[in-house]
mmCIF file as Biopython writes it, N, C-alpha, C and O atoms, coordinates in Angstrom:
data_model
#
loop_
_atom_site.group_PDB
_atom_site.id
_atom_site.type_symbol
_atom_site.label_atom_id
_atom_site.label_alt_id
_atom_site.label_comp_id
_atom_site.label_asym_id
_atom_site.label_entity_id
_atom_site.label_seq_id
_atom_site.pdbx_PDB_ins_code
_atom_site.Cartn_x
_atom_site.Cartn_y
_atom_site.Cartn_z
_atom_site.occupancy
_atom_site.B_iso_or_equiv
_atom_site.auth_seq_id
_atom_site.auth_asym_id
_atom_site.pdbx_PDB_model_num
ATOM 1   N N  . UNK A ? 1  ? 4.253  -14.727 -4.664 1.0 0.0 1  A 1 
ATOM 2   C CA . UNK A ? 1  ? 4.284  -16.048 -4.098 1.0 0.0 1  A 1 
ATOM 3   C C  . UNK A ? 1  ? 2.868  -16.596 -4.103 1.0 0.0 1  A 1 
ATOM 4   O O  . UNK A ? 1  ? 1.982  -15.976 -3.514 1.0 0.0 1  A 1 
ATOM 5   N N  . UNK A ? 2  ? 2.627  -17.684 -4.715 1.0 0.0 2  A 1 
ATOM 6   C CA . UNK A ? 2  ? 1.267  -18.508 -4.701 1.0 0.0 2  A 1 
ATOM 7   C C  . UNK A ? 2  ? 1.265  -19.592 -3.220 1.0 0.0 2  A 1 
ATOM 8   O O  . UNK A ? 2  ? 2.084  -20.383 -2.752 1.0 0.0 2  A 1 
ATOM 9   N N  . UNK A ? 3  ? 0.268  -19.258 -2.930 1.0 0.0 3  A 1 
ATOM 10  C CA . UNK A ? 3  ? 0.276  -20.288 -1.439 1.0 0.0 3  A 1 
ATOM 11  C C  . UNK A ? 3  ? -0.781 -21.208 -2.172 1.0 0.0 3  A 1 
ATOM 12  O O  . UNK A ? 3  ? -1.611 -20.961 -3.046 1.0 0.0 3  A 1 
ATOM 13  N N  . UNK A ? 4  ? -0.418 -22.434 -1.445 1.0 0.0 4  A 1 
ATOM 14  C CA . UNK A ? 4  ? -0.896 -24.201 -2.137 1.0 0.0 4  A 1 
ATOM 15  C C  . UNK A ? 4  ? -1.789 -24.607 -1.402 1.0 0.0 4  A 1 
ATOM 16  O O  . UNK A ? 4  ? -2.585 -25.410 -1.888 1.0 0.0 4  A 1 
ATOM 17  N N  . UNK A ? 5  ? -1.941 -24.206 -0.061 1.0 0.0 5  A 1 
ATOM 18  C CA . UNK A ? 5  ? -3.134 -24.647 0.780  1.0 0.0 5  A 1 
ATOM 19  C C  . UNK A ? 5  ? -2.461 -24.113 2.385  1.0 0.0 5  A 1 
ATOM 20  O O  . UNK A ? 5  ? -1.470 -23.389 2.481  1.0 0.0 5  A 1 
ATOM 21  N N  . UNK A ? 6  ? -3.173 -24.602 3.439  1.0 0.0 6  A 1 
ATOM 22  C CA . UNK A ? 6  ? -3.295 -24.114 4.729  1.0 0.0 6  A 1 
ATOM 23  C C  . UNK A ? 6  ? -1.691 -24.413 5.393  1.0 0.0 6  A 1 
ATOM 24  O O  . UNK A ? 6  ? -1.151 -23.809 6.319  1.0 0.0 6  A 1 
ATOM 25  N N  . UNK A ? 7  ? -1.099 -25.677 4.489  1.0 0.0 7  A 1 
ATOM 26  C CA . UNK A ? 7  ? 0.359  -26.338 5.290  1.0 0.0 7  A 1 
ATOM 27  C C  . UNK A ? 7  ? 1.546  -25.394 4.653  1.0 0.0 7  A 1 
ATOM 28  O O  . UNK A ? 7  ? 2.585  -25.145 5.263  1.0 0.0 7  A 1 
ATOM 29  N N  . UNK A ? 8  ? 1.283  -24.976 3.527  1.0 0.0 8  A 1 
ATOM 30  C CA . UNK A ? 8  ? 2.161  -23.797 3.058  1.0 0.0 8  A 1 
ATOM 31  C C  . UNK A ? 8  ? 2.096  -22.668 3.532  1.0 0.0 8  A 1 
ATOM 32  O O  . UNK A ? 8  ? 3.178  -22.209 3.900  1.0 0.0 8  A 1 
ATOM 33  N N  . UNK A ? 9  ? 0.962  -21.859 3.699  1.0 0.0 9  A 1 
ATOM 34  C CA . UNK A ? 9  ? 0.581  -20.790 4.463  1.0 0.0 9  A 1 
ATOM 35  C C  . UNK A ? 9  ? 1.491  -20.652 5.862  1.0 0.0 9  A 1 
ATOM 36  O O  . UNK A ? 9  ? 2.319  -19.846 6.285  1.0 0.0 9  A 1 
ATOM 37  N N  . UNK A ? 10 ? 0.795  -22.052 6.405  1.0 0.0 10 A 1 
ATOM 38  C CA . UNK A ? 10 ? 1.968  -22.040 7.579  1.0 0.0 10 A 1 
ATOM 39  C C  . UNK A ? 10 ? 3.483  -21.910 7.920  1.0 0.0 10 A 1 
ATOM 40  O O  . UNK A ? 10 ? 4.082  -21.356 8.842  1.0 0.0 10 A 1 
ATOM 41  N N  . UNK A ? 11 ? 3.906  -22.679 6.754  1.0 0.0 11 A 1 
ATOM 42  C CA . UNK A ? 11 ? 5.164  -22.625 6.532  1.0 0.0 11 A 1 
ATOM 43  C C  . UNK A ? 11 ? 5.962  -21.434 5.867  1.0 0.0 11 A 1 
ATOM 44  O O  . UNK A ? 11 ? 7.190  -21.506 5.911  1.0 0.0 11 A 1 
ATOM 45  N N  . UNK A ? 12 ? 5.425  -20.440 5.310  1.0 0.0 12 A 1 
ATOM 46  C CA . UNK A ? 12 ? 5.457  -19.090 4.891  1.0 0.0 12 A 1 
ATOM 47  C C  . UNK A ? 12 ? 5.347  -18.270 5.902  1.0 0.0 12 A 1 
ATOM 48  O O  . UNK A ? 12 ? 6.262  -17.484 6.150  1.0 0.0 12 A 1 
ATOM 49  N N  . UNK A ? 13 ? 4.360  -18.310 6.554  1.0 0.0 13 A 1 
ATOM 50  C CA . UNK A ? 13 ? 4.437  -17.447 7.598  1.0 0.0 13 A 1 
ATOM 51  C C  . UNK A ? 13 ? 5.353  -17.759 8.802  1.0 0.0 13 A 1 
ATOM 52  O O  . UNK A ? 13 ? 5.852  -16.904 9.534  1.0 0.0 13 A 1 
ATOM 53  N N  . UNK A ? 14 ? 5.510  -19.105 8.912  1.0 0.0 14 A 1 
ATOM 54  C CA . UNK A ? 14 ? 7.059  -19.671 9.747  1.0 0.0 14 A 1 
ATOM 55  C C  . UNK A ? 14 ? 8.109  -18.677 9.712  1.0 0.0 14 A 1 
ATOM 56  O O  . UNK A ? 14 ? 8.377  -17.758 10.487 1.0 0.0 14 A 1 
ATOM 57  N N  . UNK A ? 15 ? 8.703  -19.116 8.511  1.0 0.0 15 A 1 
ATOM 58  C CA . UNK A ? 15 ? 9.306  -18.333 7.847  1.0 0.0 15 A 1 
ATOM 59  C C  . UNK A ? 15 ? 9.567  -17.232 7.671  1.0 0.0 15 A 1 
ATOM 60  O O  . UNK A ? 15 ? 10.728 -16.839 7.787  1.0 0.0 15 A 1 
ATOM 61  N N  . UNK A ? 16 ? 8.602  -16.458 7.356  1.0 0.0 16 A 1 
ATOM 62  C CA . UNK A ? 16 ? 8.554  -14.813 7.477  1.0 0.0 16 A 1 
ATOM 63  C C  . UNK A ? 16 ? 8.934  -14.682 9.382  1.0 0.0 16 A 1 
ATOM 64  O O  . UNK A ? 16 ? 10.086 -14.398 9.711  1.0 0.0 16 A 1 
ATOM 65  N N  . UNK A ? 17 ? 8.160  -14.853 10.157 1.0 0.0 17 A 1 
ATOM 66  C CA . UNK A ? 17 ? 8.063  -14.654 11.212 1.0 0.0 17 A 1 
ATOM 67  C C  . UNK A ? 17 ? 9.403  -14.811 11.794 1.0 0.0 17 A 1 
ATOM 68  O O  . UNK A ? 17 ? 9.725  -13.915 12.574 1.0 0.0 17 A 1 
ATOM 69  N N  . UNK A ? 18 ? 10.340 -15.843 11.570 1.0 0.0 18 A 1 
ATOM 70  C CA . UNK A ? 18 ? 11.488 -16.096 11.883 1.0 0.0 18 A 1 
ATOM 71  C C  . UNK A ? 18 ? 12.482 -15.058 11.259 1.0 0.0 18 A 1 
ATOM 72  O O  . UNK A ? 18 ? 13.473 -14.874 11.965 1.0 0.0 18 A 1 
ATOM 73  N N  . UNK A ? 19 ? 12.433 -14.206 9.882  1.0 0.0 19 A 1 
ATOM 74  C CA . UNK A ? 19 ? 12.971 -13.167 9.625  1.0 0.0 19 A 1 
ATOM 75  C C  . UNK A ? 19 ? 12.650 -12.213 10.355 1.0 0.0 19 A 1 
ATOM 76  O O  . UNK A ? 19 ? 13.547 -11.686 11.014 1.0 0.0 19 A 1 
ATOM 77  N N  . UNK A ? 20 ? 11.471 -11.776 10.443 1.0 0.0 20 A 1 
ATOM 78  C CA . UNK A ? 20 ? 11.110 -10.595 10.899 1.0 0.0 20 A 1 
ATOM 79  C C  . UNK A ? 20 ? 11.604 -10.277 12.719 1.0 0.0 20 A 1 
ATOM 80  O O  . UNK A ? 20 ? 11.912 -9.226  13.281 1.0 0.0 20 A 1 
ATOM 81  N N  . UNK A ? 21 ? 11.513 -11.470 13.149 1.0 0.0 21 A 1 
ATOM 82  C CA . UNK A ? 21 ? 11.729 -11.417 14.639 1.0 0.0 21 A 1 
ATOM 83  C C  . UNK A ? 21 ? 13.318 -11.228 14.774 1.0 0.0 21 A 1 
ATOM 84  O O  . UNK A ? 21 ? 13.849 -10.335 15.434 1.0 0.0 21 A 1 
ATOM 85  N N  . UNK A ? 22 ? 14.019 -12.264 14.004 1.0 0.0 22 A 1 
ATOM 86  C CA . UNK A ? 22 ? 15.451 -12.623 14.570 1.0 0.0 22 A 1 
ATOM 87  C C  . UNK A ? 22 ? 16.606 -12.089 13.492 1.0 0.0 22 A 1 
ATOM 88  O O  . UNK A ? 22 ? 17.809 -12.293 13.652 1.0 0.0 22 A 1 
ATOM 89  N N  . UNK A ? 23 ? 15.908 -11.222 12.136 1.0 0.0 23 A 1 
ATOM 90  C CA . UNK A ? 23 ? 17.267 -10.966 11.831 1.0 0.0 23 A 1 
ATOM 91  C C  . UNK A ? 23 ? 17.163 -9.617  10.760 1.0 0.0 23 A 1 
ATOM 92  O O  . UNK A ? 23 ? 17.940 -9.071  9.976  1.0 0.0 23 A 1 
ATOM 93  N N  . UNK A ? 24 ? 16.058 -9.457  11.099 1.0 0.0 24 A 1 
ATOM 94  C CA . UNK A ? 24 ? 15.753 -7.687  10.377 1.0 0.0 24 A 1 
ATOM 95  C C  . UNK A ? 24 ? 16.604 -6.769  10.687 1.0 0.0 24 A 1 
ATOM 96  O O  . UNK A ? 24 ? 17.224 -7.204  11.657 1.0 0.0 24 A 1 
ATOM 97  N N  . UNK A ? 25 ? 16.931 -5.884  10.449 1.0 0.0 25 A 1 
ATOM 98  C CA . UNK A ? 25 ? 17.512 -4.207  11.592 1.0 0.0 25 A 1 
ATOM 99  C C  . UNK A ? 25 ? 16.103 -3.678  12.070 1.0 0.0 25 A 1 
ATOM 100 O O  . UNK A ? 25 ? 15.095 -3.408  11.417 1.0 0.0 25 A 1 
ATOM 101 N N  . UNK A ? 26 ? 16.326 -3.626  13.223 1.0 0.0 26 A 1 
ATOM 102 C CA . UNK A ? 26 ? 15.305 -2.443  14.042 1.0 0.0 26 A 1 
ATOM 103 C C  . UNK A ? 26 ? 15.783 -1.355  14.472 1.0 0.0 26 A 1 
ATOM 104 O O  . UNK A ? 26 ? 16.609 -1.364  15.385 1.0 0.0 26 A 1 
ATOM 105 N N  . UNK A ? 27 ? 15.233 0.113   13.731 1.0 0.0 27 A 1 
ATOM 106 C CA . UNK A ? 27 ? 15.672 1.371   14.194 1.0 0.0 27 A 1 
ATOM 107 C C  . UNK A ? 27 ? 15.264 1.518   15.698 1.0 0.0 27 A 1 
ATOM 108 O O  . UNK A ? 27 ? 15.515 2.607   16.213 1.0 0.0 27 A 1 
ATOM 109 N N  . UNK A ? 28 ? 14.745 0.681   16.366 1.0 0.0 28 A 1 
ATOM 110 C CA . UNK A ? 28 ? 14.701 1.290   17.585 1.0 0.0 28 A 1 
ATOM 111 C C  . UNK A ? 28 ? 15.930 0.697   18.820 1.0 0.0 28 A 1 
ATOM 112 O O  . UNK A ? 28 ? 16.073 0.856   20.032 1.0 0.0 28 A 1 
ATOM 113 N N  . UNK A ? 29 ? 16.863 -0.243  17.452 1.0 0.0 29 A 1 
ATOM 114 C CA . UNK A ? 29 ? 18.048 -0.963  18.180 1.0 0.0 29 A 1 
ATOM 115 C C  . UNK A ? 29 ? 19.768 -0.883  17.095 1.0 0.0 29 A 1 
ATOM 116 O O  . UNK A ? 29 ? 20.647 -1.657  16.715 1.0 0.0 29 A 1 
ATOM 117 N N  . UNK A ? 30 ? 19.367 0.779   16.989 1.0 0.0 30 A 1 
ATOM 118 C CA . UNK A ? 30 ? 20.703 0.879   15.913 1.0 0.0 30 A 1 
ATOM 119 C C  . UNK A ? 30 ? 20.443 0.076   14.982 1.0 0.0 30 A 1 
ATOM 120 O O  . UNK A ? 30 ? 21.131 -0.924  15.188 1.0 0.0 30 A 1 
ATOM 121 N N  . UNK A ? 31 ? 19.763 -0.068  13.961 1.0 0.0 31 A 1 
ATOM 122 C CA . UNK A ? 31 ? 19.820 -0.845  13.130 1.0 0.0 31 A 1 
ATOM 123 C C  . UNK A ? 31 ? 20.281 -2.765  13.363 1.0 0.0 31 A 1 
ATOM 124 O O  . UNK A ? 31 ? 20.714 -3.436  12.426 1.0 0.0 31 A 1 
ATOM 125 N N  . UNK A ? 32 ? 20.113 -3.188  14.425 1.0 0.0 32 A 1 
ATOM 126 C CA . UNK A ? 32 ? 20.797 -3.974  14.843 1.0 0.0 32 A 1 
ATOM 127 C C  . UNK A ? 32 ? 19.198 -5.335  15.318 1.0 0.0 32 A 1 
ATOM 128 O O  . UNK A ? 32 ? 18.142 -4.873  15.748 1.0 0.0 32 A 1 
ATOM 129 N N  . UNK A ? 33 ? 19.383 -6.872  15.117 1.0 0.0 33 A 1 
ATOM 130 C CA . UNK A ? 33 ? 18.234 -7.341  14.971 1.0 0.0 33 A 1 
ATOM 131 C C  . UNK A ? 33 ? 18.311 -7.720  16.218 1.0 0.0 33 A 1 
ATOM 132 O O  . UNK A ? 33 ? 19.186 -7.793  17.081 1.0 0.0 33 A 1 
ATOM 133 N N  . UNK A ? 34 ? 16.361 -8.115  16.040 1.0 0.0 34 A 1 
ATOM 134 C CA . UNK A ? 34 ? 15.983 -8.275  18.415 1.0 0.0 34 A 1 
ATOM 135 C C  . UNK A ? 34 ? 17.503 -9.371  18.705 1.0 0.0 34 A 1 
ATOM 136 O O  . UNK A ? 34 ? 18.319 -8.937  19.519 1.0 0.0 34 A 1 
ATOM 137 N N  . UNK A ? 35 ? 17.770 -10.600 18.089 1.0 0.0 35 A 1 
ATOM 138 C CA . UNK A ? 35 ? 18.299 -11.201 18.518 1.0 0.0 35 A 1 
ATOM 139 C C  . UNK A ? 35 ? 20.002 -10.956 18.610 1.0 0.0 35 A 1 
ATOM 140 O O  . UNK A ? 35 ? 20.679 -11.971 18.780 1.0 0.0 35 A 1 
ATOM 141 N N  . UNK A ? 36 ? 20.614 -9.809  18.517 1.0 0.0 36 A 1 
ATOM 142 C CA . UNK A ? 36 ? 21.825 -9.481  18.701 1.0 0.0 36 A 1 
ATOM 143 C C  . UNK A ? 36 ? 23.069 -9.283  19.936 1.0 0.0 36 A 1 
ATOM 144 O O  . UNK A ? 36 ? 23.414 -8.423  20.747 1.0 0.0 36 A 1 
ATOM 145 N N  . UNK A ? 37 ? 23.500 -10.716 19.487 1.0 0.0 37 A 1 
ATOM 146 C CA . UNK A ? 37 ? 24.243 -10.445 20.747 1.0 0.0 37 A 1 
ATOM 147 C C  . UNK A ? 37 ? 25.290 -9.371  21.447 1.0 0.0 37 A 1 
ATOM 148 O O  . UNK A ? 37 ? 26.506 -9.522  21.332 1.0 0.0 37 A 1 
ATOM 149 N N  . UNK A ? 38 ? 24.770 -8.396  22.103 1.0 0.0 38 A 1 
ATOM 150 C CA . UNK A ? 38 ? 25.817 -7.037  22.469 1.0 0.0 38 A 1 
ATOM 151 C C  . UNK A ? 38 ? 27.506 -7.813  22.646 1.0 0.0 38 A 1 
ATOM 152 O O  . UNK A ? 38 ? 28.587 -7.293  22.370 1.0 0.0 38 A 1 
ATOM 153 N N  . UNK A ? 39 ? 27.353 -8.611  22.963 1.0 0.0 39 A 1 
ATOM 154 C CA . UNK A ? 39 ? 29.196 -9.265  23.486 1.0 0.0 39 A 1 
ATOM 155 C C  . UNK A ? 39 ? 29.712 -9.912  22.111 1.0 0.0 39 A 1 
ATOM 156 O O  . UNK A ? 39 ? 30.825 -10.424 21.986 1.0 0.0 39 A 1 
ATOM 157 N N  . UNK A ? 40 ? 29.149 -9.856  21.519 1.0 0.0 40 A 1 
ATOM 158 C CA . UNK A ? 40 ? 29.491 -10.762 19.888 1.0 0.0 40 A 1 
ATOM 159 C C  . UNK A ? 40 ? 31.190 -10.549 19.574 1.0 0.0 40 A 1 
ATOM 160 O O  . UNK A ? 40 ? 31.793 -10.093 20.546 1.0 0.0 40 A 1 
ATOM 161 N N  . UNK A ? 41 ? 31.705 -10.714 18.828 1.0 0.0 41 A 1 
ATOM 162 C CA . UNK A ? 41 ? 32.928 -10.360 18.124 1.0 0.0 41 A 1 
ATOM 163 C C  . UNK A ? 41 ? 32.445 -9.708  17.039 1.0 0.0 41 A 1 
ATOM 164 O O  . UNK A ? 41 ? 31.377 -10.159 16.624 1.0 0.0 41 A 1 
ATOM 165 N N  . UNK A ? 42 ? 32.851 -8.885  16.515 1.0 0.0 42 A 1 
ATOM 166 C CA . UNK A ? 42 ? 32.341 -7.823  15.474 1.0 0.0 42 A 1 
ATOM 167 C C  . UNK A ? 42 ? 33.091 -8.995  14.113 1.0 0.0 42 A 1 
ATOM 168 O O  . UNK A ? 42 ? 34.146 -9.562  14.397 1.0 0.0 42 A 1 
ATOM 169 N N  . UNK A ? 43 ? 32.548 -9.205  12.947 1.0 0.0 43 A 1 
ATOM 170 C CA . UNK A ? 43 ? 33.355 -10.169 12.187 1.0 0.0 43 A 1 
ATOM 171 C C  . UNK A ? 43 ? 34.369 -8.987  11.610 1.0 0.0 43 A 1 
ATOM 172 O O  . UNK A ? 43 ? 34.443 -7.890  12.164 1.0 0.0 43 A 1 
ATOM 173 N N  . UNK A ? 44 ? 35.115 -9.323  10.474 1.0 0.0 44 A 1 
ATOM 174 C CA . UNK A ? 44 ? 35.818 -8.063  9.860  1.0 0.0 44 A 1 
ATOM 175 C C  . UNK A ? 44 ? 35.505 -8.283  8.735  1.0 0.0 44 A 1 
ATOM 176 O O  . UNK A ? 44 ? 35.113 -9.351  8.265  1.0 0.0 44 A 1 
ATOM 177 N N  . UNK A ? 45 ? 35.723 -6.841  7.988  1.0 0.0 45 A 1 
ATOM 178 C CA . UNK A ? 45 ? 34.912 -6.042  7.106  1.0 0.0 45 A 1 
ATOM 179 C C  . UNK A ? 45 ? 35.346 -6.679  5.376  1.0 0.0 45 A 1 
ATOM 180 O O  . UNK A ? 45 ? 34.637 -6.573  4.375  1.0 0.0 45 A 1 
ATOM 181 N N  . UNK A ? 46 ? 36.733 -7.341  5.478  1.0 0.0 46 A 1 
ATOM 182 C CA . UNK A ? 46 ? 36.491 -8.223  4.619  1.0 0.0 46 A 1 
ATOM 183 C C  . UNK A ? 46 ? 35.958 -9.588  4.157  1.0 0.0 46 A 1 
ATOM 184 O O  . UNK A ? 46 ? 35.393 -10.341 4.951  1.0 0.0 46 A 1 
ATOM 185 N N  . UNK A ? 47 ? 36.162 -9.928  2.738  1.0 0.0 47 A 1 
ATOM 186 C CA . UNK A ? 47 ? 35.912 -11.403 2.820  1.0 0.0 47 A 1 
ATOM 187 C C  . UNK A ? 47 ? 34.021 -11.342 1.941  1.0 0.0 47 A 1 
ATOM 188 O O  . UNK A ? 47 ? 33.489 -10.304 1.548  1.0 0.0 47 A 1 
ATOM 189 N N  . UNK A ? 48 ? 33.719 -12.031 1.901  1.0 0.0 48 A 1 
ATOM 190 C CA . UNK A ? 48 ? 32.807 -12.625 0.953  1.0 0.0 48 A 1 
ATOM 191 C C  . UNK A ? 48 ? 31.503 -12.782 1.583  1.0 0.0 48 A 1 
ATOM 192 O O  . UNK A ? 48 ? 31.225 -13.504 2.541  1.0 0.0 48 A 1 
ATOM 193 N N  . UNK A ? 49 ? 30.454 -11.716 0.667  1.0 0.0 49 A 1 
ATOM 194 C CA . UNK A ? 49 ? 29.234 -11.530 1.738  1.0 0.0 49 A 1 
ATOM 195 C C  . UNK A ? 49 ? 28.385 -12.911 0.832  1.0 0.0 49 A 1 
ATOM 196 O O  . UNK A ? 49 ? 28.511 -13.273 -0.338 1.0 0.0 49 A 1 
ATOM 197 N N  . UNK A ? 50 ? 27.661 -13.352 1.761  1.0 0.0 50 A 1 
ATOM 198 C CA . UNK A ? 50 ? 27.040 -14.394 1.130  1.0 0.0 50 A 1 
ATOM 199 C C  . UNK A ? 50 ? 25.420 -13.685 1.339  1.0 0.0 50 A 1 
ATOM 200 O O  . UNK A ? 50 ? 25.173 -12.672 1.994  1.0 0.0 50 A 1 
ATOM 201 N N  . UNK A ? 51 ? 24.558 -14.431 0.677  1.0 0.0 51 A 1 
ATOM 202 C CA . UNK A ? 51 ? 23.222 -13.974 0.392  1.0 0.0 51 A 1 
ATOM 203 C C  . UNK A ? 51 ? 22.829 -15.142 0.925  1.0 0.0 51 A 1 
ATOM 204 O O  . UNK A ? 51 ? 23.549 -16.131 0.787  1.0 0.0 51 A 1 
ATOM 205 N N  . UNK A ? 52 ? 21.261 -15.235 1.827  1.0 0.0 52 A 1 
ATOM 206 C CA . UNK A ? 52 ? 20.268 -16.339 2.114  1.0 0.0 52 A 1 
ATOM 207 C C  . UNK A ? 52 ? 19.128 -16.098 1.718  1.0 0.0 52 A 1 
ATOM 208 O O  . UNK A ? 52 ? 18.501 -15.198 2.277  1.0 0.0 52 A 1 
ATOM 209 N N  . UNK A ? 53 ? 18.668 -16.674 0.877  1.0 0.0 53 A 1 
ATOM 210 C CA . UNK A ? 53 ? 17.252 -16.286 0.569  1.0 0.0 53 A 1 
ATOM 211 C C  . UNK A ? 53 ? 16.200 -16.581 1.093  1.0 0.0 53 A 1 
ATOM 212 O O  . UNK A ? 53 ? 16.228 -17.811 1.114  1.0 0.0 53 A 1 
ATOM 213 N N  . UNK A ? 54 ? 15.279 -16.256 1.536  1.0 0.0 54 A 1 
ATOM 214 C CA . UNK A ? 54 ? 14.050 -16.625 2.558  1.0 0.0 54 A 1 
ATOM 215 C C  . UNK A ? 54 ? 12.767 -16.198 2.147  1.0 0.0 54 A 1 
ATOM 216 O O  . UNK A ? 54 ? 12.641 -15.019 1.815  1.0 0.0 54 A 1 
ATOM 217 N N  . UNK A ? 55 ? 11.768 -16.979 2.114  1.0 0.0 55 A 1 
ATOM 218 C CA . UNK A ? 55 ? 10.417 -17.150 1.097  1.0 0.0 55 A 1 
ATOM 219 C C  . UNK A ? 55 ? 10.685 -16.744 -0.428 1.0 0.0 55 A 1 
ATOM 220 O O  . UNK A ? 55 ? 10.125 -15.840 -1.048 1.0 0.0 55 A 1 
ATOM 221 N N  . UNK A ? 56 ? 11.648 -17.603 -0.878 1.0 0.0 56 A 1 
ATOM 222 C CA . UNK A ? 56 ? 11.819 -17.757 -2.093 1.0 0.0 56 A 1 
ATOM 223 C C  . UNK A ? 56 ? 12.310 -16.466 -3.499 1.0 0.0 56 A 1 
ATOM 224 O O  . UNK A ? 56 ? 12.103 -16.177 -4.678 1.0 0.0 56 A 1 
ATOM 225 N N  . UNK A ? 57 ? 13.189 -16.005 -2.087 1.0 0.0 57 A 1 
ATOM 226 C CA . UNK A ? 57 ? 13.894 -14.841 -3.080 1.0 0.0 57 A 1 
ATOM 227 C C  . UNK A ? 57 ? 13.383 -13.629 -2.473 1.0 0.0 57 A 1 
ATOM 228 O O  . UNK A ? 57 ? 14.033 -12.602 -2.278 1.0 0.0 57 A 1 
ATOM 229 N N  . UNK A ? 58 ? 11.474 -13.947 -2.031 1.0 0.0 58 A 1 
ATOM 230 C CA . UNK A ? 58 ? 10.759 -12.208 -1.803 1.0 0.0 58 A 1 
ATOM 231 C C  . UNK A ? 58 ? 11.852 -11.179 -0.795 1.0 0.0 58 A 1 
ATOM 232 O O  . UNK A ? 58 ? 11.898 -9.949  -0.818 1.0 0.0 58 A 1 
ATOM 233 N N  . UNK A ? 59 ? 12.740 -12.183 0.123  1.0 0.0 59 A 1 
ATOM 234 C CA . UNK A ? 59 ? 12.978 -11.256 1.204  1.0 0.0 59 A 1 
ATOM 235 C C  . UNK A ? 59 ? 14.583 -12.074 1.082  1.0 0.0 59 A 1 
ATOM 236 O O  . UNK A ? 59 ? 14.489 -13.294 0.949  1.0 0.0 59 A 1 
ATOM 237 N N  . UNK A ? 60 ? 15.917 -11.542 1.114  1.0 0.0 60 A 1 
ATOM 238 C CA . UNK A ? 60 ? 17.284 -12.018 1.455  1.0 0.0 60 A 1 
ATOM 239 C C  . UNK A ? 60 ? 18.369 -11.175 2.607  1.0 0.0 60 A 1 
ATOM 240 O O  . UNK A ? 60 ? 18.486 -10.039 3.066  1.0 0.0 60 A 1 
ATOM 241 N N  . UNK A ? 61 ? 18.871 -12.167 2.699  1.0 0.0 61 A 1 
ATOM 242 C CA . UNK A ? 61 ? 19.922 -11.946 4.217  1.0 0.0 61 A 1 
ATOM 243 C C  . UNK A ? 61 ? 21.098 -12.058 4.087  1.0 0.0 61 A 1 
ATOM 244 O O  . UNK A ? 61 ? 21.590 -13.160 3.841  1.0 0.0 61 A 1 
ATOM 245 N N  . UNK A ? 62 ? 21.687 -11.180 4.191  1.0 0.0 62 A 1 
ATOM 246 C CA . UNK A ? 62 ? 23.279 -11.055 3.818  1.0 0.0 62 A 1 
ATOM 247 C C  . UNK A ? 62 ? 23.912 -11.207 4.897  1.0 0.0 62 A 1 
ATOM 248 O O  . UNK A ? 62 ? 23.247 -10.883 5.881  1.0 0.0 62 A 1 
ATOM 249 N N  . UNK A ? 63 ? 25.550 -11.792 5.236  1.0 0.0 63 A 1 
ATOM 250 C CA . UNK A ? 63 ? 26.439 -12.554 5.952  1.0 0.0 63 A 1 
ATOM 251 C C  . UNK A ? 63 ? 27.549 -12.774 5.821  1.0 0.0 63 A 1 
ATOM 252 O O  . UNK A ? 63 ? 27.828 -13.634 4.986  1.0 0.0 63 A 1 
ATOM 253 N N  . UNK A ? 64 ? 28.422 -12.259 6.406  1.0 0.0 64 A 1 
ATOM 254 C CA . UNK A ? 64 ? 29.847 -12.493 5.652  1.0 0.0 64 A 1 
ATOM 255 C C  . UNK A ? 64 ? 30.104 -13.947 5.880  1.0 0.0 64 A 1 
ATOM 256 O O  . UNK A ? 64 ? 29.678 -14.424 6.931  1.0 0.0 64 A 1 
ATOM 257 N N  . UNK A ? 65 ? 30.768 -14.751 5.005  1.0 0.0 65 A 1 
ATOM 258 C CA . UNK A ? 65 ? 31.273 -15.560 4.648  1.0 0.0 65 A 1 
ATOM 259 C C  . UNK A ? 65 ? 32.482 -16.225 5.853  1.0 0.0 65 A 1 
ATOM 260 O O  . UNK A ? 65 ? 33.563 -15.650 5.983  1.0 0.0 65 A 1 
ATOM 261 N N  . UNK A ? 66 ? 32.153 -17.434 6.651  1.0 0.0 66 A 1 
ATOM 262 C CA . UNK A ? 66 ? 33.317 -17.642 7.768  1.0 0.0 66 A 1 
ATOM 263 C C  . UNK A ? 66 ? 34.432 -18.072 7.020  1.0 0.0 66 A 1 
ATOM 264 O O  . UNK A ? 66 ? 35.496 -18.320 7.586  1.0 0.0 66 A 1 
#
C-alpha cells in the first residue's frame, strides 16, 4: 500500500484500527472479537459467506450473508 500524504495515513490507520479493535479473533476471547456480543443469536452455518475488504484487499472479513 502506497500512502499519498498525512490525510491518507490517517485514513489507513482509521481503518486498520477499526479492524483490529472491533472485528479480529482474540485468543484471549475464544477466538471471538473485543466487540462480541455474548447474547447474540448464533447465525446458521449455512448460506453464503461474503468477503469485506479493508485497506484495500491487505486485510478481509468474512460474514455470512443475511
Amino acid at each position: 500500500m502506497l500512502i499519498y500524504g498525512e490525510r491518507h495515513l490517517r485514513s489507513a490507520l482509521t481503518e486498520y484500527a477499526a479492524h483490529y479493535n472491533g472485528h479480529r479473533p482474540h485468543q484471549s476471547r475464544a477466538q471471538r472479537p473485543p466487540d462480541h456480543d455474548e447474547q447474540a443469536v448464533v447465525p446458521p452455518l449455512e448460506g453464503r459467506v461474503e468477503r469485506r475488504r479493508v485497506l484495500g484487499g491487505l486485510i478481509n472479513e468474512y460474514h455470512r450473508a443475511a
